[in-house]
Backbone as JSON Lines, residues from 0, in Angstrom:
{"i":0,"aa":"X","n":[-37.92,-13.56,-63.07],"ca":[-37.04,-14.67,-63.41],"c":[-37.13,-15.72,-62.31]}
{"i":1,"aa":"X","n":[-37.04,-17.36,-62.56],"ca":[-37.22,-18.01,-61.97],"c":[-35.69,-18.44,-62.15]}
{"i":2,"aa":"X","n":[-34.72,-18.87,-60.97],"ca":[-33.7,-19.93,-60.92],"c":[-33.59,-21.17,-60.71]}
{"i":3,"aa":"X","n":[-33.21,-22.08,-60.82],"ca":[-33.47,-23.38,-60.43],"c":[-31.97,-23.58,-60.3]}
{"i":4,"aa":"X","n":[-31.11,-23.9,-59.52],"ca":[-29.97,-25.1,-58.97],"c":[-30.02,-25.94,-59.25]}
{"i":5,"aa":"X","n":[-29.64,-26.71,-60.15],"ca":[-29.31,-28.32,-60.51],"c":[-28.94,-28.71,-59.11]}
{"i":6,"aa":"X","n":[-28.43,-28.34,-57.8],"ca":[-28.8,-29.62,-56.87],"c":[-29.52,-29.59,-56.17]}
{"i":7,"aa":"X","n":[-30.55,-28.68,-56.49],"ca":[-32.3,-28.39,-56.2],"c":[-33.12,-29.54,-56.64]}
{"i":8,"aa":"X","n":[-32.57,-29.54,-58.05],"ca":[-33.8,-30.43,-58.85],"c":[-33.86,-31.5,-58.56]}
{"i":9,"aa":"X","n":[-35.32,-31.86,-58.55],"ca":[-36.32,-33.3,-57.89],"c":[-36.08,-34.25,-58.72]}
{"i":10,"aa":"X","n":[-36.17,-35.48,-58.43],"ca":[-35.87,-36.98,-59.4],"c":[-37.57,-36.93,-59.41]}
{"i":11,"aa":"X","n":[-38.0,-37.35,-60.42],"ca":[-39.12,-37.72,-60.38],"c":[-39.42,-39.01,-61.4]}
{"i":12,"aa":"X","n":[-40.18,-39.65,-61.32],"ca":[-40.03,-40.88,-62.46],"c":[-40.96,-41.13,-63.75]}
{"i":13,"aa":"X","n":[-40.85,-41.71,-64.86],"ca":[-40.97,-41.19,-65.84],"c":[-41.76,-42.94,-66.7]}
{"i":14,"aa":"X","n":[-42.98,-43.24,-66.97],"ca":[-43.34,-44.52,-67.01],"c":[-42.45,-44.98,-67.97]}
{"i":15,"aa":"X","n":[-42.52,-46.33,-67.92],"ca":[-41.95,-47.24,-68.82],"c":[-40.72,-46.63,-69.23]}
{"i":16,"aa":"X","n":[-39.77,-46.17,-68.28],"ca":[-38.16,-45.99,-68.44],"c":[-37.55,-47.06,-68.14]}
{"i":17,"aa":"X","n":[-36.05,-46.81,-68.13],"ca":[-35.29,-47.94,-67.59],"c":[-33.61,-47.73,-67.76]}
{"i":18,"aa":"X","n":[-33.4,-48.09,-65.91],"ca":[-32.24,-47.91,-66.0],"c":[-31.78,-46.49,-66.37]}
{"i":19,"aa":"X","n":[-32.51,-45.11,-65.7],"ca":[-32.51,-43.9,-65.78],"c":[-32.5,-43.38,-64.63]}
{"i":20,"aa":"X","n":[-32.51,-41.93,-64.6],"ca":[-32.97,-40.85,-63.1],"c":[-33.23,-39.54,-64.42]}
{"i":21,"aa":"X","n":[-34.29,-39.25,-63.54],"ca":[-35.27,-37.82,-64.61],"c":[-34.5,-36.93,-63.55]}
{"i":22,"aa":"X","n":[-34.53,-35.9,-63.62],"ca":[-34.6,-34.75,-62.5],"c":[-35.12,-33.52,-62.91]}
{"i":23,"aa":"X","n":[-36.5,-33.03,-62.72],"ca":[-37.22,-32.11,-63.08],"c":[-36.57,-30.76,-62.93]}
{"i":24,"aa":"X","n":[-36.62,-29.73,-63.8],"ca":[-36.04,-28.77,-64.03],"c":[-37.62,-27.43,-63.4]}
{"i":25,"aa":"X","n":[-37.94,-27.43,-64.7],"ca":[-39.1,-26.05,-64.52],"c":[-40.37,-27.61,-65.13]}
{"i":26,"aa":"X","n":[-41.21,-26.39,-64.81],"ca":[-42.98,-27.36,-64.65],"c":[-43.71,-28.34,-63.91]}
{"i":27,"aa":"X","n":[-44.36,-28.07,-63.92],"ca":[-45.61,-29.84,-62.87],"c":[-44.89,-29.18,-62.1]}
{"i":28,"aa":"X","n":[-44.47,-30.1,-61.54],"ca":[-44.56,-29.93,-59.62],"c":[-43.05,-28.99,-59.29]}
{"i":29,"aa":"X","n":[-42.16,-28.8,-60.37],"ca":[-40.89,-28.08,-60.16],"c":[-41.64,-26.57,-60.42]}
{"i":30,"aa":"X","n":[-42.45,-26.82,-60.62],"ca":[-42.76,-24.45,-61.03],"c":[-42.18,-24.02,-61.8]}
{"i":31,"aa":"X","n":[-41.83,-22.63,-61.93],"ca":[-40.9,-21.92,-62.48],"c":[-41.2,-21.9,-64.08]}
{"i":32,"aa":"X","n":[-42.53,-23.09,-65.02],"ca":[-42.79,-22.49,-65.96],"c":[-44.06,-22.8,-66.04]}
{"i":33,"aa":"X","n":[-45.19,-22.6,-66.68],"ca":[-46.64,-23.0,-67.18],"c":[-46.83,-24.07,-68.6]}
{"i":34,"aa":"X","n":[-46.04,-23.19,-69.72],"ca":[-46.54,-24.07,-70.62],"c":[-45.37,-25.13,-71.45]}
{"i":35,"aa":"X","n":[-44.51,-24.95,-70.56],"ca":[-43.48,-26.21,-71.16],"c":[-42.8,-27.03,-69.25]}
{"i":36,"aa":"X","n":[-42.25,-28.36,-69.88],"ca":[-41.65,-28.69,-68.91],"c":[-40.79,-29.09,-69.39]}
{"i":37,"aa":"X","n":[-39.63,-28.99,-68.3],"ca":[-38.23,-29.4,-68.59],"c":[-37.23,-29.89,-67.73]}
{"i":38,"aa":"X","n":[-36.35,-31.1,-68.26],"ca":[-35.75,-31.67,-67.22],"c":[-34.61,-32.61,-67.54]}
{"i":39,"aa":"X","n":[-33.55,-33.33,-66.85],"ca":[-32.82,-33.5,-67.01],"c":[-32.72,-34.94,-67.2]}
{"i":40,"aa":"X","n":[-32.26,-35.94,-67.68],"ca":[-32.72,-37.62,-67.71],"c":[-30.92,-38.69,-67.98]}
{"i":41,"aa":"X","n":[-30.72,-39.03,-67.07],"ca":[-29.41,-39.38,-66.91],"c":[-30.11,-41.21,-67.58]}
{"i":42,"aa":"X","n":[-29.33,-41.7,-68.76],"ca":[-29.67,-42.88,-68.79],"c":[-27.86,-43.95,-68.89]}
{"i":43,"aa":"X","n":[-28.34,-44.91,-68.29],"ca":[-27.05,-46.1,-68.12],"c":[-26.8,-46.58,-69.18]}
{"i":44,"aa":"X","n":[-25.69,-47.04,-69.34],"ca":[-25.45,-48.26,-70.39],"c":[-26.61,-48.91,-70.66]}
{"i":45,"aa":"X","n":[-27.51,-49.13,-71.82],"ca":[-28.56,-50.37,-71.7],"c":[-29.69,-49.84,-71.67]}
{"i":46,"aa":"X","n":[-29.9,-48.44,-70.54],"ca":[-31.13,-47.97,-70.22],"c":[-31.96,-47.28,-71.44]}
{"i":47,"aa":"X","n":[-33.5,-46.44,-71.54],"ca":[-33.77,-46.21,-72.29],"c":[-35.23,-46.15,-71.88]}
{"i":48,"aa":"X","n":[-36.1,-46.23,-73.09],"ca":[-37.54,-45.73,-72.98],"c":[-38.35,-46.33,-73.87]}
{"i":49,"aa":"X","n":[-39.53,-46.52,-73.77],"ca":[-40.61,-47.22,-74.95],"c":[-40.25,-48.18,-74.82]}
{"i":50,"aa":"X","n":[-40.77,-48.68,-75.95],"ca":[-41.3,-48.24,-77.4],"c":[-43.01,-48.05,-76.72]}
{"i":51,"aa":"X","n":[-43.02,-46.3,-77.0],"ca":[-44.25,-46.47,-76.39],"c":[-44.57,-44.85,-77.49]}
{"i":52,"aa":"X","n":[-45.89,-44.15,-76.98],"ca":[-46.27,-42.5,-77.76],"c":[-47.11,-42.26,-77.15]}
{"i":53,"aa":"X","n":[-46.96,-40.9,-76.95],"ca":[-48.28,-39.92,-76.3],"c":[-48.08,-38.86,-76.51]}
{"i":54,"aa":"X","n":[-49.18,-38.11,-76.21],"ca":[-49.89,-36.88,-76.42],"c":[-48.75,-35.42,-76.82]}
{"i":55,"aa":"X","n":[-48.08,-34.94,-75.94],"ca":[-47.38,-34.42,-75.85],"c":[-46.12,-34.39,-77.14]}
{"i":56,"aa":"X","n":[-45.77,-33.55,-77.44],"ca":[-44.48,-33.05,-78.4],"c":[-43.69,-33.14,-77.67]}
{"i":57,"aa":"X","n":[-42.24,-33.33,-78.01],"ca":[-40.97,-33.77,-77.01],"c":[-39.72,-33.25,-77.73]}
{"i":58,"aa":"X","n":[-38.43,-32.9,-77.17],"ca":[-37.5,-31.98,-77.75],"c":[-36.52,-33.12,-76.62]}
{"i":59,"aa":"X","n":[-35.49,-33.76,-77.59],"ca":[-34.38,-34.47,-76.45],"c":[-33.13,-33.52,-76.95]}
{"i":60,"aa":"X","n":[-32.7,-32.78,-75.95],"ca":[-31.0,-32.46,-76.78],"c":[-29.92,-33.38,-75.78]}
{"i":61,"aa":"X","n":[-28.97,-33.85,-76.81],"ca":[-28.45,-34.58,-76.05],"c":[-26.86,-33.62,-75.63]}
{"i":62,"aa":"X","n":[-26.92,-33.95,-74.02],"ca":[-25.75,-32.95,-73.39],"c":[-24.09,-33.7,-73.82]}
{"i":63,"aa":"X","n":[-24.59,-34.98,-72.88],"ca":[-22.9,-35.86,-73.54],"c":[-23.64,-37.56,-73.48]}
{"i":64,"aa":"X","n":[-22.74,-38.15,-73.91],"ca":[-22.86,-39.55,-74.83],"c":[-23.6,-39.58,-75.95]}
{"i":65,"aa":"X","n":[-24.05,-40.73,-75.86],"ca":[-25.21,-40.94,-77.14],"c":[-26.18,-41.52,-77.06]}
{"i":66,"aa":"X","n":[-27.55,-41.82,-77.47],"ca":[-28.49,-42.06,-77.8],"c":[-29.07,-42.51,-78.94]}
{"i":67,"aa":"X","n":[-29.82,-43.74,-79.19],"ca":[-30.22,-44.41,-80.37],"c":[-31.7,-43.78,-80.12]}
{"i":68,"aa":"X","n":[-32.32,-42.96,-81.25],"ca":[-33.86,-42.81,-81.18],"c":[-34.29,-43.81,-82.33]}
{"i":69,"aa":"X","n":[-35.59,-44.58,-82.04],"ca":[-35.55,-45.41,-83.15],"c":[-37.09,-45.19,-83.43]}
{"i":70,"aa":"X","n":[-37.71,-44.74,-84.41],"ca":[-38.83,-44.51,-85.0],"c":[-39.08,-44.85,-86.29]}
{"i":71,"aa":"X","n":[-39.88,-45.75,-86.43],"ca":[-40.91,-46.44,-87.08],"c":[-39.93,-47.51,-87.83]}
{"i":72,"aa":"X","n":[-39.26,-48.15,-87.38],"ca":[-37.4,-49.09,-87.36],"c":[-36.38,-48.4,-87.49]}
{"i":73,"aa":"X","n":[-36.61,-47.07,-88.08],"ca":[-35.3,-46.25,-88.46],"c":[-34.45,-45.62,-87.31]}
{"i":74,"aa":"X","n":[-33.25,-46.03,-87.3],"ca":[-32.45,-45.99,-86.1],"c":[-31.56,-44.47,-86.34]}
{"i":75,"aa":"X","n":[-31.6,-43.52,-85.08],"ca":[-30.85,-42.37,-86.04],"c":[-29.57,-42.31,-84.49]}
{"i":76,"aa":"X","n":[-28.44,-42.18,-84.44],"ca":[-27.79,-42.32,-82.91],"c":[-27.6,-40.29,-83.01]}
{"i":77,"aa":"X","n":[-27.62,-39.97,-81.97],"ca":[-27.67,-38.77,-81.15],"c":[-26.56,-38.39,-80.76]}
{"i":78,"aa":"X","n":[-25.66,-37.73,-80.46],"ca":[-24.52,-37.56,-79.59],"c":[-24.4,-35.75,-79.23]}
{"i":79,"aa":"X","n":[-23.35,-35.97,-78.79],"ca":[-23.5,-34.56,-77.67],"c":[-23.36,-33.42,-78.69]}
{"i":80,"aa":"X","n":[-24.64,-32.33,-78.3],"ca":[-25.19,-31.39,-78.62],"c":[-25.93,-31.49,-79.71]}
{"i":81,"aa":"X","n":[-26.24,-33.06,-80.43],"ca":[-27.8,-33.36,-81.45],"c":[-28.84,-33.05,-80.16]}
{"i":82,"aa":"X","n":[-29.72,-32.97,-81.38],"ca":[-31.07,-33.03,-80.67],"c":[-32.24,-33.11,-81.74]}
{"i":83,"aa":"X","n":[-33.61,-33.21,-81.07],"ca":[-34.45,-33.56,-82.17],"c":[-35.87,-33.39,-81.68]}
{"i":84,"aa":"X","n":[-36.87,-33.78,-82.37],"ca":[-38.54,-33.95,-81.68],"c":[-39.38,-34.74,-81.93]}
{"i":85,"aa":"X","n":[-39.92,-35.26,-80.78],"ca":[-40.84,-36.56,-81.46],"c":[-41.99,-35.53,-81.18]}
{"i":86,"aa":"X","n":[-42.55,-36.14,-82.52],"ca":[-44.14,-35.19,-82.58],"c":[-44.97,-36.04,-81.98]}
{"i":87,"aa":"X","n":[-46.14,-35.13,-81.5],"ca":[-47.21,-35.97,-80.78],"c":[-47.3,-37.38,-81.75]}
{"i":88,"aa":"X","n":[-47.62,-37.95,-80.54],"ca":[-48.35,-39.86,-80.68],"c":[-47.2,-40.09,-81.49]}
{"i":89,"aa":"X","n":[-46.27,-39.82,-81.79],"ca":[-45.49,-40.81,-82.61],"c":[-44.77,-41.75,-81.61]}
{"i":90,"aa":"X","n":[-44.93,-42.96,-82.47],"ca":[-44.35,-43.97,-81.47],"c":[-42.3,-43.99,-81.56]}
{"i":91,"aa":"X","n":[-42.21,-43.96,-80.66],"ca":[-40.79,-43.67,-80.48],"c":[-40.27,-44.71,-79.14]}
{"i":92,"aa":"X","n":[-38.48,-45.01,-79.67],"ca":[-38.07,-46.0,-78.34],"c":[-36.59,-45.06,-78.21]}
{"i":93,"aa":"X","n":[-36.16,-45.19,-77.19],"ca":[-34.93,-44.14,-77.4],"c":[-34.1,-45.65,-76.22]}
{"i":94,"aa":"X","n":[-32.53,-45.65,-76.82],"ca":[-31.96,-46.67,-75.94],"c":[-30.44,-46.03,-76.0]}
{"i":95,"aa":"X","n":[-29.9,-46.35,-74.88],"ca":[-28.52,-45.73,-74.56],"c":[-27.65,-47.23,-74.82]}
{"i":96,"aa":"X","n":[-27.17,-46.88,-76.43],"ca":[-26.19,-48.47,-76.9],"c":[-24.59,-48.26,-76.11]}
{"i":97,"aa":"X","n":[-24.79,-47.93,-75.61],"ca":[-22.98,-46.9,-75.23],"c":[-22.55,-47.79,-74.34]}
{"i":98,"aa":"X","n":[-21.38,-47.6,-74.07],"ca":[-20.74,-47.83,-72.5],"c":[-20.55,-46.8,-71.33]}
{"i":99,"aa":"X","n":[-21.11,-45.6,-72.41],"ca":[-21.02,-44.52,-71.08],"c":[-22.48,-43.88,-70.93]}
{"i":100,"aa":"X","n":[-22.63,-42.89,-69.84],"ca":[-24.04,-42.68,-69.24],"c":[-24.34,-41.01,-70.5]}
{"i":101,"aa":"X","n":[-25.87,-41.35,-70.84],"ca":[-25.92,-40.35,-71.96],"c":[-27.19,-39.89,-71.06]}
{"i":102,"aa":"X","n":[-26.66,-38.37,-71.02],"ca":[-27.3,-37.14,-70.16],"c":[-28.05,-36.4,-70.96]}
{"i":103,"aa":"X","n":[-29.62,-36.22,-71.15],"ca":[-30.15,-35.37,-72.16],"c":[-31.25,-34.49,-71.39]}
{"i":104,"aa":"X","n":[-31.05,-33.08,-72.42],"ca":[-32.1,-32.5,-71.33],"c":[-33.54,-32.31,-72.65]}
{"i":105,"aa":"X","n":[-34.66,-32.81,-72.02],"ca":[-36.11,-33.13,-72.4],"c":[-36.96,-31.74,-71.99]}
{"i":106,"aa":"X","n":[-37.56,-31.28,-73.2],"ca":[-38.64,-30.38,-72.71],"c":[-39.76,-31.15,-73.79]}
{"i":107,"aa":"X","n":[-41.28,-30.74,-72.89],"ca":[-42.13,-31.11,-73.01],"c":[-43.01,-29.79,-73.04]}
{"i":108,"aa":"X","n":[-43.73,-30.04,-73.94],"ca":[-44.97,-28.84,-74.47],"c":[-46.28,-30.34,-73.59]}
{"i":109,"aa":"X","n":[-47.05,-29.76,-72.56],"ca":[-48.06,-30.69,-72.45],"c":[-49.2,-30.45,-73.57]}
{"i":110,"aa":"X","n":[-50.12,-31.55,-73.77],"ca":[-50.93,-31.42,-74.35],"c":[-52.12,-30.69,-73.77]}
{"i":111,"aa":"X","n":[-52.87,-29.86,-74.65],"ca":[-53.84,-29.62,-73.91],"c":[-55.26,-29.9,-74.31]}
């Protein structure tokens, strides 16, 4: 068994975000798993991601606030304990419409 401490975990940064903090859980450079990674992604009022897609399959559950995922225009909002998956290459934008900070934890299957 591997443990990890949430005030262990590393910020690491995440392209074309905004107005976020990642904090790596297990995988890449945190250890503790091989074929998934996982981690924690605090986004602000405003903040968010994309509109971008890659390789990788993606799992957001959302812990507390909410989240707009918006794929292919269709807007679906998220709130605490939804969750969902963007399949590889799908183009996806995810934006925090809120006034409060929406905390989701992200695992990633890398591609191989």
């Amino acid at each position: 068994m591997h443990v990890k401490r949430f005030a262990d975990a590393k910020p690491y940064d995440a392209p074309n975000h905004r107005l976020y903090t990642g904090l790596r859980l297990f995988g890449a450079e945190a250890g503790g798993a091989k074929s998934v990674i996982v981690g924690v992604s605090h986004f602000l009022p405003g903040g968010g991601a994309g509109p971008d897609a890659s390789p990788p399959e993606k799992v957001y559950f959302v812990l507390s606030g909410e989240l707009t995922v918006i794929i292919d225009g269709k807007e679906t909002v998220l709130k605490a304990n939804d969750s969902c998956v963007i399949e590889p290459n799908e183009m996806r934008e995810i934006v925090n419409r809120s006034n409060e900070v929406c905390t989701i934890l992200v695992a990633v299957v890398p591609a191989k």
